[in-house]
N, C-alpha and C positions, 0 to 999 in steps of 0.2 A: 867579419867586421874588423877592419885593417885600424880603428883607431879605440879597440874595445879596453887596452890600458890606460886611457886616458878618463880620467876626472869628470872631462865633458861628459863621454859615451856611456859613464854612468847615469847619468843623470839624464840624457837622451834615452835612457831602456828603461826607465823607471817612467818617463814620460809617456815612451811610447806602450808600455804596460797600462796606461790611466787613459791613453786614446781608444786602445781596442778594450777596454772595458774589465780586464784583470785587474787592475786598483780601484780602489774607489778614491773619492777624490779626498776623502778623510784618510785612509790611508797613506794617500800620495801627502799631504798633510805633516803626517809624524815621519814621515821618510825623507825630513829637512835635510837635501847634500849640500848643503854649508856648515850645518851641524855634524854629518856623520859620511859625509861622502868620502871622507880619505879613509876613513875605518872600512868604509865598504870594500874602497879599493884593492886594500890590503886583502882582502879574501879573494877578489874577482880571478887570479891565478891564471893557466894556460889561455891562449889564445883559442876562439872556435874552429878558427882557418887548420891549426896544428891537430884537431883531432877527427880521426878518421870514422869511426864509427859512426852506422847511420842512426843511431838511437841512441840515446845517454841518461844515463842516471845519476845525478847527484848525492852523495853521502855527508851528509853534514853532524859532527857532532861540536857538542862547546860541554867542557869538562870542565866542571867548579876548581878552583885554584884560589878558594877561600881558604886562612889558614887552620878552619875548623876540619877539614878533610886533614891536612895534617896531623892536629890535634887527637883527631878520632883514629889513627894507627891507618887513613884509609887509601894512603896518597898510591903506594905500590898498587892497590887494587884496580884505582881508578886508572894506571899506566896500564893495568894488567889486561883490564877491560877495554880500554881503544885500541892495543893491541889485538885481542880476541877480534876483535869486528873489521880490522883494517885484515886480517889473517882468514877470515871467512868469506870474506869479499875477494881476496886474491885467489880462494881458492874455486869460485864459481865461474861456470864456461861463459857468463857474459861477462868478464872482467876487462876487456878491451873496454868496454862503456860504459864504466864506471870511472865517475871523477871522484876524490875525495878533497874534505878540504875541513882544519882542527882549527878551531878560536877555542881560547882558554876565555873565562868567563868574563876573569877584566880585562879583555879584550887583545892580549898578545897571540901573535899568530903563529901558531906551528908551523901551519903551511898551507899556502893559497889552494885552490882548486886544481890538483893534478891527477895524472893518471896514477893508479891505486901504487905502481912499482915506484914511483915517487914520492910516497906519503913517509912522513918521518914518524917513527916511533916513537911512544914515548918512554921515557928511562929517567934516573932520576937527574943526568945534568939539563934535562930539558923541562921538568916537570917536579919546582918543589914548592907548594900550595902556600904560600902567607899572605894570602888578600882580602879583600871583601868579599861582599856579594851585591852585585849591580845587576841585578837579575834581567829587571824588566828596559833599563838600557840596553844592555848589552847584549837581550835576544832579538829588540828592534834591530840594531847594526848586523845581526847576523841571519834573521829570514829578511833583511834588507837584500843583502850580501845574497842570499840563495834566487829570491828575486829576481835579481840584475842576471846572474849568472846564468838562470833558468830564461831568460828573455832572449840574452844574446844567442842561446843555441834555437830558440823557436822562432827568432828574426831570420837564422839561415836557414830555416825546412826544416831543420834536427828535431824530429820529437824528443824532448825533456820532461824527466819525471822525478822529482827530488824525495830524500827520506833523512831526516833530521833530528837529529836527541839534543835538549838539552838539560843537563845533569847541575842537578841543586843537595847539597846536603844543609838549607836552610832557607828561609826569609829572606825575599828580598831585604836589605838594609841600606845601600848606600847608592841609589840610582837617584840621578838630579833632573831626569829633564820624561823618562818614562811613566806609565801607571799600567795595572795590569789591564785596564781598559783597554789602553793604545796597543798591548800588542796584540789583544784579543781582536780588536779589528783587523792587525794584520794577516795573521790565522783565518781570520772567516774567511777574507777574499782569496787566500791561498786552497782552502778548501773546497770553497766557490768550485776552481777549477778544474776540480778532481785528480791535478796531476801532484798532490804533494801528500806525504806523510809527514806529520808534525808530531813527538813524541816528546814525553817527558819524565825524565827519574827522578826520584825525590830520594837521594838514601840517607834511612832514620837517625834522626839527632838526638834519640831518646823520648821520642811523643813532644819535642816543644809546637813541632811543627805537620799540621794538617797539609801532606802533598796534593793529596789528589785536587781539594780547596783551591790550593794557591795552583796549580798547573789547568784547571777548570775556569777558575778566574782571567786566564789568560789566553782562553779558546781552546785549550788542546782539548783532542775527544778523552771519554773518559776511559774507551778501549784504548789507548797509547798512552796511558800512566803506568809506571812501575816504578813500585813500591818497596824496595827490596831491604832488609833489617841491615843491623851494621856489622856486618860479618863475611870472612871472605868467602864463604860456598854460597851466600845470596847474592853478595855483589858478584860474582862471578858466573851465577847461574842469570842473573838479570840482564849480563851484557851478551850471555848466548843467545836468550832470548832477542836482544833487539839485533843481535848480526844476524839468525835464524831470519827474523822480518824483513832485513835489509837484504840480504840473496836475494828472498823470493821477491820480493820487490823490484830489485832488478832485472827479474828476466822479462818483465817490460808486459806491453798489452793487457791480457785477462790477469795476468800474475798478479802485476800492480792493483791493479782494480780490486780483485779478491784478497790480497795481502792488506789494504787498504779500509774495506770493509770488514776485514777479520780483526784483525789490530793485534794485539800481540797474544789473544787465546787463539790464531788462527794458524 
């Protein structure tokens, strides 16, 4: 797809996702590209034409950059951990097809969709937490983003099969135009498909806040919550856990399927 950086071509893959029956048209709905289509853009990253691989995985995480993760001493952890899983991924033999691609929560982009030897780490002049939390905006633009991305490689032949964390250490607070409804719908028809894993961390604010709740509320299964204290051997053992899912997830076919069903006791 020679015009897949364009605006348009977003918005053409989202369409042609709601013709062949992947969106629903309430979906296609909250996935307004006047509202969010350039944020989407910003993630859509390599061209499909540039990668070689006959099969492809997508890796998505979106790491909270509220300044409550600062606050809580958590910000190195959370660097600590997209590294662990961008480094577990490099180290697995299907790592040619594997794209990754990091949205920070209020919506600044690490780096678009590339191949894993192109992902940028995080450190701390790239990554220092003073934001809100735009939860349920901000996961719309980005399983928008996985969407679009997962369309253009199944419009060329490419089987695609996506695995996505998104990391909260609270409460939605400051989203204007989402509800956890709207992403909940997005979720279902992602699921629908069988080709995506959709995960989510809640790491503890001290009991204010019910994860499993709010990450439920918003479709994800209840096998792809984790839960982890605020401590760095949990938050550390937690992002093994989701790199652990993410491998095996990528070695594609029954792998997926079974990683997929198992969710993160598997």
């Amino acid at each position: 797809m020679s015009k897949s950086g364009s605006k348009q071509s977003v918005a053409a893959l989202l369409s042609l996702a709601l013709n062949e029956g992947t969106l629903s048209s309430q979906t296609a709905g909250l996935i307004n590209i006047n509202d969010i289509g350039e944020q989407i853009q910003m993630g859509i990253g390599i061209d499909v034409n540039d990668v070689q691989a006959s099969e492809v995985t997508l890796v998505t995480m979106m790491p909270d950059d509220s300044g409550s993760i600062r606050f809580a001493g958590n910000a190195q952890y959370v660097r600590d951990g997209h590294n662990i899983v961008l480094d577990a991924l490099g180290g697995s033999k299907q790592k040619e097809g594997v794209l990754a691609h990091c949205r920070y929560l209020n919506g600044f982009v690490l780096y678009p969709f590339v191949p894993l030897d192109q992902a940028v780490r995080m450190d701390t002049h790239n990554y220092d937490p003073d934001q809100g939390t735009p939860l349920y905006d901000q996961s719309v633009v980005l399983l928008g983003t996985v969407l679009a991305k997962a369309q253009s490689f199944e419009d060329n032949g490419v089987p695609c099969r996506t695995v996505t964390l998104i990391i909260t250490d609270g409460a939605d607070e400051h989203s204007q135009r989402q509800n956890p409804s709207s992403v909940r719908a997005i979720v279902r028809d992602m699921l629908r498909t069988e080709n995506h894993i959709i995960a989510g961390m809640g790491i503890d604010d001290g009991g204010h806040t019910d994860f499993r709740q709010v990450f439920q509320k918003m479709g994800i299964e209840d096998r792809w919550i984790l839960t982890p204290g605020n401590s760095p051997s949990e938050l550390r053992r937690a992002f093994n856990v989701f790199s652990q899912s993410a491998v095996r997830a990528s070695q594609g076919g029954a792998s997926f399927s079974q990683a997929a069903a198992g969710g993160f006791g598997n």
